[in-house]
C-alpha positions as CSV (number, residue, x, y, z in Angstrom):
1,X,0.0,0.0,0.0
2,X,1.2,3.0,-1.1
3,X,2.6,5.9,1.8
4,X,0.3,8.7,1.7
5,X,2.2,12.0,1.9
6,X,1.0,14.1,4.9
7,X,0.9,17.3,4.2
8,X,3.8,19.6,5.8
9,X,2.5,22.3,8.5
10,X,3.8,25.3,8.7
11,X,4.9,25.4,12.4
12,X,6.2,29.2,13.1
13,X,9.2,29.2,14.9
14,X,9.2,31.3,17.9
15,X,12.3,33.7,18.0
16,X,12.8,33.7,21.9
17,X,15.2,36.7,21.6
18,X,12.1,38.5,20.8
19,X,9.6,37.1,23.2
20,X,8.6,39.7,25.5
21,X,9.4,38.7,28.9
22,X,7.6,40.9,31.2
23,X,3.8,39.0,29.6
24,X,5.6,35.8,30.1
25,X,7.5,36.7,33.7
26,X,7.0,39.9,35.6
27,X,9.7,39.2,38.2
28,X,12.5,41.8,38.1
29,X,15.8,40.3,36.2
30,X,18.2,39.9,39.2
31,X,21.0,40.0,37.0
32,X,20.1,44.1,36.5
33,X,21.5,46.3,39.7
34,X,18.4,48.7,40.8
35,X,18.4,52.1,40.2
36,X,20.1,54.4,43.0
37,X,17.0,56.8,44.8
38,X,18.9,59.7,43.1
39,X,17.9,58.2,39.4
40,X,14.6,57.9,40.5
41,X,12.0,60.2,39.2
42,X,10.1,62.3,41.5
43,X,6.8,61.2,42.7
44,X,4.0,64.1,42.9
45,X,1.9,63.8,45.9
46,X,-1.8,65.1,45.2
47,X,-2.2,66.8,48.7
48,X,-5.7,67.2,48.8
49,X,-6.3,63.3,49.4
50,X,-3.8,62.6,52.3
51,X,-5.4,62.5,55.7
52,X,-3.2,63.6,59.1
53,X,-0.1,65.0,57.1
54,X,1.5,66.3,59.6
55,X,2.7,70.5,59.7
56,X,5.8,71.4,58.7
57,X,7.4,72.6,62.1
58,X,7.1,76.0,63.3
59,X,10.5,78.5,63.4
60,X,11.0,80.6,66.2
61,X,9.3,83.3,64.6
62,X,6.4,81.5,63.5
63,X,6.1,80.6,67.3
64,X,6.2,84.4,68.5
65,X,3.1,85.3,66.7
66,X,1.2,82.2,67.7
67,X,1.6,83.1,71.4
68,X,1.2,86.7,71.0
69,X,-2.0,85.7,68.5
70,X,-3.4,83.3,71.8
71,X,-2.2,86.1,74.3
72,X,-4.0,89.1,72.1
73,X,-7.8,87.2,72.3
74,X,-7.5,86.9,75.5
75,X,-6.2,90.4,76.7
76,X,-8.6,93.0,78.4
77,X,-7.2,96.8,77.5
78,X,-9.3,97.5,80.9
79,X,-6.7,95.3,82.7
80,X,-4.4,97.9,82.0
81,X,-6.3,101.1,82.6
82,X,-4.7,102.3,85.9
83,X,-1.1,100.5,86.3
84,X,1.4,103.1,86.7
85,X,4.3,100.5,87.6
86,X,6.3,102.3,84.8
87,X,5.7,105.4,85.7
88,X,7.8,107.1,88.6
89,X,6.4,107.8,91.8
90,X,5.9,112.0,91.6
91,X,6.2,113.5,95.1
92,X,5.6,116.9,95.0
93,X,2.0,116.3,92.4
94,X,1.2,113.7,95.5
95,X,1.7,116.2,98.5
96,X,-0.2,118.7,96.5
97,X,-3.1,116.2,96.3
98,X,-3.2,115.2,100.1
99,X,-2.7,119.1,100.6
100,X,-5.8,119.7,98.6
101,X,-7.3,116.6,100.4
102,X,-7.0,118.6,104.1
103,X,-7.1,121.6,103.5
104,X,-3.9,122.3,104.8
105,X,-0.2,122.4,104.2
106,X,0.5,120.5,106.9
107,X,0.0,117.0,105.5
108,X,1.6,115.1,108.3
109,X,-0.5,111.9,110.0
110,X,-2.3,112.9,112.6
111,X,-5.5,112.0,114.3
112,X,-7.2,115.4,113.1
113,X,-5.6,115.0,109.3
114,X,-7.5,110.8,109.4
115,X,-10.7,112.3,110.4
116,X,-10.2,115.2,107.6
117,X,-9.3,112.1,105.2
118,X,-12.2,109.9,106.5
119,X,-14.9,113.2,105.7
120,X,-12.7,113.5,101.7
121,X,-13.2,109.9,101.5
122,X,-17.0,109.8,102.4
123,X,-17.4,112.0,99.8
124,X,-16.0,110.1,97.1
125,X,-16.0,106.4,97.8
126,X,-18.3,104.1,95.3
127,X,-20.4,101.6,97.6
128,X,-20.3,98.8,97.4
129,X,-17.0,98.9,97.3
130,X,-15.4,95.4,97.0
131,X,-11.6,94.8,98.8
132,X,-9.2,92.4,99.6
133,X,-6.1,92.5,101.4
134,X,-3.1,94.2,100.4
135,X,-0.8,92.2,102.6
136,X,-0.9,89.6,105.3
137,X,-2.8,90.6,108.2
138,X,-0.9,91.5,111.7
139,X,-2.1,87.4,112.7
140,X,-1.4,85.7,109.9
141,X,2.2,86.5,109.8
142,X,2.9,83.9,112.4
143,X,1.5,81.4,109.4
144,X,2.5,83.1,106.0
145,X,6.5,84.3,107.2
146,X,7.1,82.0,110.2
147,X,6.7,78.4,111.8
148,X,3.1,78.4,112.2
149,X,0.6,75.3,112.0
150,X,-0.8,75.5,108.3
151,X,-3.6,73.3,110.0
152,X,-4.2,75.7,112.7
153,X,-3.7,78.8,110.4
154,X,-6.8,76.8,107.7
155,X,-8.8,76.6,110.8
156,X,-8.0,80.2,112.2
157,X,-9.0,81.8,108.3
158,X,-12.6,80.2,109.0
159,X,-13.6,82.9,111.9
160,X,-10.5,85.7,111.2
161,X,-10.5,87.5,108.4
162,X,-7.5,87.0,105.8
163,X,-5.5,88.9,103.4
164,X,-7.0,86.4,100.7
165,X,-10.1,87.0,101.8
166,X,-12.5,89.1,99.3
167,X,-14.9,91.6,101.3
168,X,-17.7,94.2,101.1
169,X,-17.4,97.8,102.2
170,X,-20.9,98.5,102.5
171,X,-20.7,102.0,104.7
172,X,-17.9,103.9,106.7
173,X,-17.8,103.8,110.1
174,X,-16.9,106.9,112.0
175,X,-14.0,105.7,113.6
176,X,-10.3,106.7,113.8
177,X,-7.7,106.1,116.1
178,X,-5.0,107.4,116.7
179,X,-2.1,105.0,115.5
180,X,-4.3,103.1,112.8
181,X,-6.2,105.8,111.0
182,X,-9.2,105.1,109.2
183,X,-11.3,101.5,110.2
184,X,-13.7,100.5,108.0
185,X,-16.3,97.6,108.3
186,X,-16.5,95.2,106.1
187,X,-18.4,91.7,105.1
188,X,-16.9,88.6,103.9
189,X,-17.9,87.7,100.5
190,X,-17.9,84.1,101.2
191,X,-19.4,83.7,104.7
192,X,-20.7,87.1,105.4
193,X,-18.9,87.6,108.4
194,X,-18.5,91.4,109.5
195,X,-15.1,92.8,110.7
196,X,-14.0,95.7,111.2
197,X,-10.0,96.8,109.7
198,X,-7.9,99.3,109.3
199,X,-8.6,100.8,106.0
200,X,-5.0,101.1,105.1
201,X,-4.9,97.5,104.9
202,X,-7.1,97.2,102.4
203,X,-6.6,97.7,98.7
204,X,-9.5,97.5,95.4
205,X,-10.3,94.6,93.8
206,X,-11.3,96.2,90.6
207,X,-8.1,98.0,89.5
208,X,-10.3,99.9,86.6
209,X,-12.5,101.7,89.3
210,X,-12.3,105.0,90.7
211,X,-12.2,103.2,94.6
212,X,-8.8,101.8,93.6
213,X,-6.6,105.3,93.4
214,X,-8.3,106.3,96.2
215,X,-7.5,103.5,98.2
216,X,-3.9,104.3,97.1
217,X,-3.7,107.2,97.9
218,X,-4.7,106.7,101.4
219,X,-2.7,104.0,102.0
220,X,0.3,105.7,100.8
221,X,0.0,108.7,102.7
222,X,-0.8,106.4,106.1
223,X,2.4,104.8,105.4
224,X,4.9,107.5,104.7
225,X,3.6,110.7,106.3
């Protein structure tokens, strides 16, 4: 029987040189070295999209005007009404004042020139006039500067009044005496205990008011004159 000649297929022959790899094998070729960071080409971040990026850090000057920014809404101009830290104590203008104040040139303290001072301040005090201490108290000194009990000086503040202590002149008392001057009596704001104390003792609580320089006055001239 007689071979039959099968017909001859055309089989392409792959060229493998030209095969392209990276459909056949995406693993990187090992034998290549990767590129140093420096060859690489930038990436562009779209901002809008990232969540929590953190700020770029603050220089010292961007620092100063956040503080002062925080510092500025908080800030009263009233605060700073009446301070006259800066400004040097005048004592001729001051001795003309308490001149005016008794009538007199003879400004010395005396138990006639308080109840001249008591009368001027009558006259001119706002009431309710709220106070607090301008310094320790003759008893609590014992306590504040010295070895005292800070048990026994918690218990004492509950029935004597303290420097701390924020209180209500509600009227002035006609009383002077000779070596303290003016007394005044006055109501604790917490408890509304009454007391009576020296008035030259006591300073404004509300700097912007017209009490407070008047209080300052007094004081100074009890103290120096």
């Amino acid at each position: 029987m007689p071979k039959l000649n099968q017909p001859k297929v055309n089989k392409s022959k792959v060229n493998k040189s030209k095969v392209n790899k990276s459909k056949v094998d995406d693993r990187p070729d090992q034998s290549q070295s990767l590129p140093s960071p420096s060859e690489l080409p930038p990436v562009q971040l779209d901002e809008t999209i990232v969540a929590g990026r953190r700020p770029k850090p603050l220089n010292d000057f961007q620092r100063l005007l956040e503080e002062l920014s925080e510092l500025r809404s908080g800030f009263d101009p009233e605060m700073l009404a009446h301070l006259e830290e800066n400004i040097p104590f005048n004592t001729k203008q001051f001795e003309t004042k308490i001149s005016k104040i008794l009538g007199s040139k003879n400004i010395d303290f005396s138990l006639k020139n308080s109840v001249k001072y008591l009368d001027y301040i009558k006259q001119n005090i706002q009431l309710p006039c709220h106070v607090t201490g301008i310094e320790e108290f003759e008893w609590e000194e014992e306590y504040t500067m010295g070895a005292g009990s800070k048990k026994e000086y918690a218990r004492l503040k509950k029935t004597q009044p303290s420097y701390t202590d924020r209180f209500t002149i509600n009227r002035l008392e006609d009383l002077v005496v000779q070596e303290e001057g003016i007394f005044v009596e006055v109501q604790r704001i917490g408890d509304r205990q009454k007391f009576m104390l020296p008035l030259s003792e006591l300073e404004s609580v509300d700097v912007a008011s017209r009490n407070n320089q008047l209080l300052d006055d007094y004081a100074v001239w009890f103290l120096n004159y």
